[in-house]
N, C-alpha and C positions, 0 to 999 in steps of 0.2 A: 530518868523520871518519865512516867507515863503521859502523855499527850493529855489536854484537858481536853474533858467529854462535855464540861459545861454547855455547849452552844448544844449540840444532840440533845440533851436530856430536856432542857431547857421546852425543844421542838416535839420534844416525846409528849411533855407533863401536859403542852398545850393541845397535842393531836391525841390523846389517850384513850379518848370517849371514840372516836374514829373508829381507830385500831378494833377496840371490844366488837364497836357493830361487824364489821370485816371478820373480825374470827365470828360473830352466830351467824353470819350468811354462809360462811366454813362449815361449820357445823350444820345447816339446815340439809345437806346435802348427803344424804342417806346411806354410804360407800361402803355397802358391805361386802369385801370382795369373797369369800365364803362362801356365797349365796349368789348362784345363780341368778334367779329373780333381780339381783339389784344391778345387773350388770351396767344396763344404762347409764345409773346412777353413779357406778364407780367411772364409767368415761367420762360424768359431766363431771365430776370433783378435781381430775386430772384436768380437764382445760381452767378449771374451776384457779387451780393453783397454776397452772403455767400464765395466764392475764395477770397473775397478782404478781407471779416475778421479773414477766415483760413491763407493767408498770413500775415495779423500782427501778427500772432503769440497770434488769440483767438482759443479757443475749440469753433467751430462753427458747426450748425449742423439746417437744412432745418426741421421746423414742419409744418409737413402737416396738412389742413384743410379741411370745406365741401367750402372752397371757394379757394382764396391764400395764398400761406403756407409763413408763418410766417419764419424770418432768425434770427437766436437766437447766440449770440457767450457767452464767457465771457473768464476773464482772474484773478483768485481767488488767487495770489502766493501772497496775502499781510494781513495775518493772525493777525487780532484784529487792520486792519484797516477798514477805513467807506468803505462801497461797493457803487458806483455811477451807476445807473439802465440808460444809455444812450436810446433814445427812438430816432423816425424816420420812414419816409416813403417813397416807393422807386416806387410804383405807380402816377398818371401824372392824369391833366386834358384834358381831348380834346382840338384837337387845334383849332377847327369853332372860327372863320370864318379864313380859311386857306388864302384865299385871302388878308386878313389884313397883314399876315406874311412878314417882308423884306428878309426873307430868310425861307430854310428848317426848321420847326422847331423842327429836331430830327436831324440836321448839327448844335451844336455849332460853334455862330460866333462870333471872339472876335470883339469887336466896343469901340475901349481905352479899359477904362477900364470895360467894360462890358461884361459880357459872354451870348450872348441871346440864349434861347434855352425855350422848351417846359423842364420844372421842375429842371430851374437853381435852383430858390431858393424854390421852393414848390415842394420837399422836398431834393431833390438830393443834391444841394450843401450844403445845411446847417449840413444836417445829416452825409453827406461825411466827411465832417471837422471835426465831431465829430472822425469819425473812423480815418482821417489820423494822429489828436493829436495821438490816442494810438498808432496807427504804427511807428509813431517817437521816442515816448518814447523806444519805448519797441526795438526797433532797435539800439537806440542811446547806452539805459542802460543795456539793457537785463531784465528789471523787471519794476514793478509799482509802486507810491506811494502808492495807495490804490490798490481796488476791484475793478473791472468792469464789465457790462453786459451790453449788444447790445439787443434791440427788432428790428427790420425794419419788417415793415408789409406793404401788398400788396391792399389794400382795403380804404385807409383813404378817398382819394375820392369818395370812393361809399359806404359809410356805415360803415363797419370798423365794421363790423359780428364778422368775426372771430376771432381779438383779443379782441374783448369784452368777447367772449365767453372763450378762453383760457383764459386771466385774472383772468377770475371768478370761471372755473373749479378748476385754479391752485391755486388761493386763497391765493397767497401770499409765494408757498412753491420752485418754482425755481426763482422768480424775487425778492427775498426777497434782501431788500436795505436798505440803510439811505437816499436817497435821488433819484429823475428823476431829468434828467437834456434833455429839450426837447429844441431843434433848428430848430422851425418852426413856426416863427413869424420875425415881424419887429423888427429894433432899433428907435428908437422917428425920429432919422434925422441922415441924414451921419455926420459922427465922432460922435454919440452921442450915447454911448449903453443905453441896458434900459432893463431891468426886469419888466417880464410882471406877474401882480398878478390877471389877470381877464382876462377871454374869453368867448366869447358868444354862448349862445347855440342853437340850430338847431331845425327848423323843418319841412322838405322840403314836399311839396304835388304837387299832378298833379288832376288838374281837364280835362276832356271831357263833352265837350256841346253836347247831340245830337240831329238832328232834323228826316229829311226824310230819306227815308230809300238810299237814292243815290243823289249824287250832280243835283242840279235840274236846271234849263234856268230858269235865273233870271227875263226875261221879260213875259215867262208865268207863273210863280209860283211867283213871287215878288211883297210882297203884300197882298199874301192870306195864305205862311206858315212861318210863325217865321224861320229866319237866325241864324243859331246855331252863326257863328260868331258876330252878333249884339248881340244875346244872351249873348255871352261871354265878351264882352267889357259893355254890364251895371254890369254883374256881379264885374268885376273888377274895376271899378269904383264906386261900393260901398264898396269898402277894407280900403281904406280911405278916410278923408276929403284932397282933391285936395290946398285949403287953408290953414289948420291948421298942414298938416303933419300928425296927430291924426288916428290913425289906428282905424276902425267904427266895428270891432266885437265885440260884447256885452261880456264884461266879460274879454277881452285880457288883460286889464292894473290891474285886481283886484288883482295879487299877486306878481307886478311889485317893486322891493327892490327900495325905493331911493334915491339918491346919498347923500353921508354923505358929511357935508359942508366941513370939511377938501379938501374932494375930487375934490369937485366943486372950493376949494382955491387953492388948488396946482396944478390943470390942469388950471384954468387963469393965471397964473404966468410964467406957460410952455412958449418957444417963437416959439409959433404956429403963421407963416405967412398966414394970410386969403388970401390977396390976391396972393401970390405965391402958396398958395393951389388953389386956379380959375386956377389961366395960365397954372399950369402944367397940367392939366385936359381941360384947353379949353372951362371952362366956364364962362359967366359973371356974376352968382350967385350960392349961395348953396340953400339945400333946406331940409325940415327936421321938425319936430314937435318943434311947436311954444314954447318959454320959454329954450331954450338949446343951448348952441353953437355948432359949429360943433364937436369940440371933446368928448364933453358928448353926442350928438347923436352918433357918431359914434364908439363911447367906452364904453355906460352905456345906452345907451333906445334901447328898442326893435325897429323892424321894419317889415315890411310886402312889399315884392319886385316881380313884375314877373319878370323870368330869360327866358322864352321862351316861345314863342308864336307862333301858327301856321294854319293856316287854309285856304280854297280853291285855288285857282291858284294862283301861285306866280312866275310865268314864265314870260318869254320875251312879252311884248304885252300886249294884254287883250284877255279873255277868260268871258264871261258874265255867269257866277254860283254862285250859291246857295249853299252852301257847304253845306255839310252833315253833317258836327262836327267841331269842333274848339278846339282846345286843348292848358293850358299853364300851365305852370311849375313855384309854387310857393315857394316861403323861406322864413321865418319869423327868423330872429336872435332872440334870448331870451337872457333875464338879469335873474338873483334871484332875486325873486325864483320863477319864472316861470315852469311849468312843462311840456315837449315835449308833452307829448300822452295826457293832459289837451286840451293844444292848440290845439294840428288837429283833438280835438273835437269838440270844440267849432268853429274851421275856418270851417268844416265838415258840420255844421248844419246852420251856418250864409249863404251859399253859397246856400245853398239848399232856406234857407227862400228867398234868393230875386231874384231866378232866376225866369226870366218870363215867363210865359205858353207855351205852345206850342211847348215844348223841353223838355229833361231829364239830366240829369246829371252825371255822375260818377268823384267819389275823390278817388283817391289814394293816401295813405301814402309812403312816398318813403324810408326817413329815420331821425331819430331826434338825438339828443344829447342835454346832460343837461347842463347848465351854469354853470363855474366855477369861486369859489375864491380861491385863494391859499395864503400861509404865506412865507411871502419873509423875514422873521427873523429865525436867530439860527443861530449856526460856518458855516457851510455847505452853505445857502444863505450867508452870509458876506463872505465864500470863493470867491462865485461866483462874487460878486459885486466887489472883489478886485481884483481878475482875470481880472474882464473888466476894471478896474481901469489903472489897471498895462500896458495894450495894446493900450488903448484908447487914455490914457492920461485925463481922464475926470471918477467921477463917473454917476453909472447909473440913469437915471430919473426911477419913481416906477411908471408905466402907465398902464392902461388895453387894450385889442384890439377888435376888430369886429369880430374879423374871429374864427371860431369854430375848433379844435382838441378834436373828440368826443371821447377818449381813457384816458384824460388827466383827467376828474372826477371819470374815474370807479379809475385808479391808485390811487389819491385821497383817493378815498372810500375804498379800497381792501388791499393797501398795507398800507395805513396810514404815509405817510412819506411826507418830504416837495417835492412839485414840484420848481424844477428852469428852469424857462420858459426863455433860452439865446438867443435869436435871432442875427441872423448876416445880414440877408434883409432886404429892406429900404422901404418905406411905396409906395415908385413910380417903384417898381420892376415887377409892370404889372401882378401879379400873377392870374392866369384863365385867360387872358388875351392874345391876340397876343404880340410876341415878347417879351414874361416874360425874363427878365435880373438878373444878379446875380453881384454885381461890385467884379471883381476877389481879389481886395484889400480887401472886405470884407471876400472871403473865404480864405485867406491866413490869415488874423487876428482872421477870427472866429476858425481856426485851434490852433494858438498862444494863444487862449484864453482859449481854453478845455488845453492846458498844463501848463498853469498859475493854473487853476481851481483843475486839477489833485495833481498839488502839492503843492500847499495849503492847499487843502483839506487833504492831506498826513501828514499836521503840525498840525490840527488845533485839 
């Protein structure tokens, strides 16, 4: 039988308004690691989170990197129990288009029950909840059921360098665990928690079309020199078939895993609303490689997306040029067993084969991550699913997601232990998105949920 959490929860319901203020001073703190400009900012967010885990009463302690430094705590007084490796990130995405924003998006604003803010739930709030469970505990009780360790790293947004690299240096000999336990993904649907055993993997490129050597007057040169940006839109238009959804690089789908029928059984069974999935998005179709529904597109086939696009005048008016380059910024999600540095080979060479004369091209690789599966069985996972049991009211659906956590297969790979992927965000939380939301009911349960999880885990 699981440990009674009563006396924690008890200390939660009563410190809860706390906590909130604590995640928007979290939040006020601007950490775009992407951007240059905010660098500051992303150092103050790091000491920002190492004082919050020195105050629960972790041994915390700032490791520097060649990029941002890593915030590490832990809390070891429970000798031949399971250690849980808690995982997180405390850097942000940009917030373009700032004009979308209904407010500051570095002023949490509550809206009912929603808290909108630039990295409510991607990653701040989720990861937060992780650290205010131990701070409750360990306040309430003075000690732990088990073991614990804190990573928050500064980079997940933009590569996520340096904990790759620490990972692999350290090899398993400071984050040595029975178990991660990572809060940065969705739940299937509000009240519905869900463990996640699948994430997609990454591999973001930037192509440059270039033409003339200077933007040219389109009405004397138009006509006689190839337009980097007409160049650039046939190129992107041959990434996929337009009809089929079918992505046209030669060789992308050859080591593409797929879907085992159980899989394909128990996601149609899920009660996925099509069309309340349109309205909440504002569209009157989906759209996606022929033969899949939306949730196995969007949880098991790869994809091929541009995320940015840019090229000649784009100001008030008309200005009649010829741009000089055209540039757009591409991501391809990957499934198993796909491999990142395969793929921006083969996108690398396909783009070159069909660009059209009279321009040159350059590709950049930006950053990849490999696809993951994880094992959602043993004491440790059944802790967790009964943890969410216990708050929910409901057990978890066993889903995969879209969204990529490049840190979560080296762990995997390194440390050899199970991942429990617990999410407390809802798949409509706008994440990279203006006005990303967090529903505060969810970080007050995803908090209740790490103290379930902790002392269970403490029995089992």
């Amino acid at each position: 039988m699981a440990a009674d959490s009563s006396d924690v929860l008890s200390r939660i319901e009563k410190e809860k308004t706390g906590y909130l203020e604590e995640l928007k001073d979290y939040l006020r703190i601007p950490s775009v690691s992407t951007d240059p400009g905010y660098r500051e900012q992303v150092l103050r967010c790091a000491d920002f989170v190492l004082e919050r885990m020195s105050s629960a009463g972790l041994n915390a302690e700032r490791i520097e990197t060649d990029g941002y430094p890593l915030v590490y705590g832990e809390w070891l007084g429970a000798p031949g129990k399971p250690t849980l490796l808690f995982y997180g990130h405390y850097d942000v995405q940009p917030v373009d288009p700032i004009e979308l924003w209904r407010h500051d998006p570095f002023e949490p604003t509550e809206e009912g029950d929603e808290l909108v803010a630039r990295g409510a739930t991607d990653d701040k709030g989720q990861s937060f909840a992780q650290l205010k469970a131990v701070a409750a505990v360990l306040a309430e009780r003075g000690s732990l059921p088990v073991n614990v360790k804190f990573l928050v790293e500064g980079e997940e947004e933009s590569g996520g360098d340096s904990i790759e690299s620490f990972v692999r240096t350290d090899g398993g000999e400071t984050l040595a665990c029975d178990a991660v336990v990572v809060s940065d993904s969705s739940m299937f649907g509000a009240g519905q928690p869900s463990l996640l055993y699948g994430l997609k993997g990454l591999q973001y490129m930037e192509i440059k079309v270039v033409g003339p050597n200077r933007d040219l007057h389109s009405g004397a040169y138009g006509g006689a020199v190839a337009n980097p940006a007409n160049a650039l839109a046939h190129v992107i238009a041959q990434l996929r078939d337009s009809e089929t959804g079918r992505i046209l690089i030669p060789g992308f789908y050859d080591k593409v895993r797929p879907l085992a029928d159980w899989e394909r059984e128990d996601w149609a069974a899920l009660p996925h609303d099509e069309e309340a999935y349109k309205a909440e998005l504002g569209l009157d179709a989906t759209f996606g490689e022929e033969g899949y529904s939306t949730l196995e597109r969007a949880w098991a086939r790869p994809t091929c997306d541009v995320n940015g696009l840019w090229s000649g005048y784009q100001g008030e008016g008309a200005k009649t040029v010829l741009p000089a380059e055209a540039c757009a910024k591409v991501s391809m999600r990957l499934v198993p067993d796909q491999e990142p540095a395969e793929i921006a080979r083969l996108f690398t060479d396909y783009v070159h084969a069909v660009l059209p004369s009279g321009v040159t091209l350059e590709v950049t690789e930006i950053h990849g991550a490999p696809p993951v599966l994880v094992e959602v069985d043993g004491p440790l996972a059944a802790a967790a699913a009964a943890a969410q049991q216990d708050v929910w009211g409901k057990p978890p659906f066993k889903i995969r997601e879209g969204g990529s956590i490049p840190i979560v297969g080296t762990f995997a790979q390194v440390l050899e232990v199970p991942i429990l992927l617990v999410g407390m965000g809802l798949p409509d939380d706008r994440l990279h998105s203006p006005n990303e939301k967090f529903n505060i009911s969810h970080f007050y349960n995803g908090i209740r949920t790490i103290v379930r999880l902790l002392d269970r885990a403490g029995v089992e």
